[in-house]
Each structure stands twice: as C-alpha cells, then as structure tokens.
C-alpha positions as CSV (number, residue, x, y, z in Angstrom):
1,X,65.4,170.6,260.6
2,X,64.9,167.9,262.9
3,X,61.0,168.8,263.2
4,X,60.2,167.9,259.8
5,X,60.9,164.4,260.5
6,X,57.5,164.1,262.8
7,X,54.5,162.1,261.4
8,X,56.4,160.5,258.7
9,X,58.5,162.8,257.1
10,X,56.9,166.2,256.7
11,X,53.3,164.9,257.9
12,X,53.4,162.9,254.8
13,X,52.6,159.2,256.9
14,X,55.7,158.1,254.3
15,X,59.1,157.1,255.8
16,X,58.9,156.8,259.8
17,X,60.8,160.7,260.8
18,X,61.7,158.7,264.0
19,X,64.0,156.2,262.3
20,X,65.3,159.4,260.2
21,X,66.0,161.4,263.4
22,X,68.2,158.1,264.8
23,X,69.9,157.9,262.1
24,X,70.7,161.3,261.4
25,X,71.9,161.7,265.0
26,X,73.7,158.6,264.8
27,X,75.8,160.2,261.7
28,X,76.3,163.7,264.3
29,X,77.8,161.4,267.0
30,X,80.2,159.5,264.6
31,X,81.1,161.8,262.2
32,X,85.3,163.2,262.4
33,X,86.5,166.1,261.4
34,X,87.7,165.6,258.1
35,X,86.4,161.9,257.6
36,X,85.7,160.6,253.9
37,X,81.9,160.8,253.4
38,X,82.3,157.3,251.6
39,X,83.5,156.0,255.0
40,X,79.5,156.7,256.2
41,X,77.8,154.4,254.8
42,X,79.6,151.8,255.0
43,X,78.9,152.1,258.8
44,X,77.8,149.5,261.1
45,X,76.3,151.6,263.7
46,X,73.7,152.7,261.0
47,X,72.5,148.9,260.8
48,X,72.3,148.6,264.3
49,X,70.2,151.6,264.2
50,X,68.3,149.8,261.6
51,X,67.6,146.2,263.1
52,X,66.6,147.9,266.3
53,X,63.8,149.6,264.2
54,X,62.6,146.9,262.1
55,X,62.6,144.8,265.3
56,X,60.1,147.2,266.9
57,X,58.6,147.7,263.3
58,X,57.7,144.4,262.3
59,X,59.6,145.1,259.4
60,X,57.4,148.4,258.7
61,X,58.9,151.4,256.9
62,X,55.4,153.9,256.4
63,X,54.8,155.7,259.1
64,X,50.6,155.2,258.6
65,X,51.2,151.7,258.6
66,X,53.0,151.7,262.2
67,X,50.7,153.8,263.6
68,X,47.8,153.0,261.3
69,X,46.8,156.7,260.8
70,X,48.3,160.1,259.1
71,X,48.5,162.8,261.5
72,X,46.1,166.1,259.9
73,X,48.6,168.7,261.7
74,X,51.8,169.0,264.2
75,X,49.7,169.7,266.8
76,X,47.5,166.5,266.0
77,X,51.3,164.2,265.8
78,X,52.5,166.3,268.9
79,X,49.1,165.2,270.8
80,X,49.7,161.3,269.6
81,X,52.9,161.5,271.0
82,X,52.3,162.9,275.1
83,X,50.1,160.3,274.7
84,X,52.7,157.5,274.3
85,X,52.6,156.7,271.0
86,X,55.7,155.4,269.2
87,X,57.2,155.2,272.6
88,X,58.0,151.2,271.4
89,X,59.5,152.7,268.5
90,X,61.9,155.4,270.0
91,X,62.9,153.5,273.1
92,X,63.8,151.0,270.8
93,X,65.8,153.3,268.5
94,X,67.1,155.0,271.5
95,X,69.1,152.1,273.1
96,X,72.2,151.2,272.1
C-alpha cells in the first residue's frame, strides 16, 4: 500500500505520498487496541506531523510543485530519490 504514495500519490504529482506515508505511520504507532476512531483526529501528533511538513514545504501541498516536475514512471521517482531528492522533506517529516 505504502508504494502508491511515491511521486504524489499514485504518480499523479497531486498530494505529496511522503506526507501521506508520515502520517499514516504516525496513525500505526498511536493507534490502541480498541480506541474510538473519533479519538484520531483529534490528534495532536498528526499536526506535528503537519507543521514539520509545511515548514520544509513552504506551505506546498502538490507534489509537482515541491519538486517542480511529475515523475513519467516508479523507476523515474525511484531514480529522483537515490539521488537525494525530497531528502529536506522526509528528514523533516521523519524527526520528532
């Protein structure tokens, strides 16, 4: 699941598949057994995730826009990345 988060969302250059990733791993780490589903998003550690992001964003949402491209294949977003793109982006969304 997690790989159809690259390149804005499904390759699409629309809503950054990094921020979704942090966030959706952010939900895995809290999340209890049992816990009220209403309880998540009322959750603080979710805007923490997302003021890191717009920090390192510039307030930018699009994928395209951050990187100022669309990725044409995986292989073309997997190549970006070794390169060190988005590393801003997911160091920032990695600390905590």
């Amino acid at each position: 699941m997690a790989s159809g988060f690259a390149g804005g969302i499904s390759l699409s250059g629309g809503a950054c598949g990094a921020l979704a990733a942090a966030i959706w791993l952010t939900a895995m780490d809290g999340r209890e057994e049992g816990a009220s589903k209403i309880g998540y998003f009322n959750n603080p550690a979710y805007s923490a995730v997302i003021d890191r992001f717009v920090e390192s964003t510039d307030c930018e949402f699009e994928c395209c826009e951050i990187v100022g491209r669309k990725f044409e294949s995986i292989d073309d977003h997997a190549a970006y990345l070794r390169e060190g793109g988005c590393s801003e982006v997911i160091e920032a969304l990695a600390t905590q």
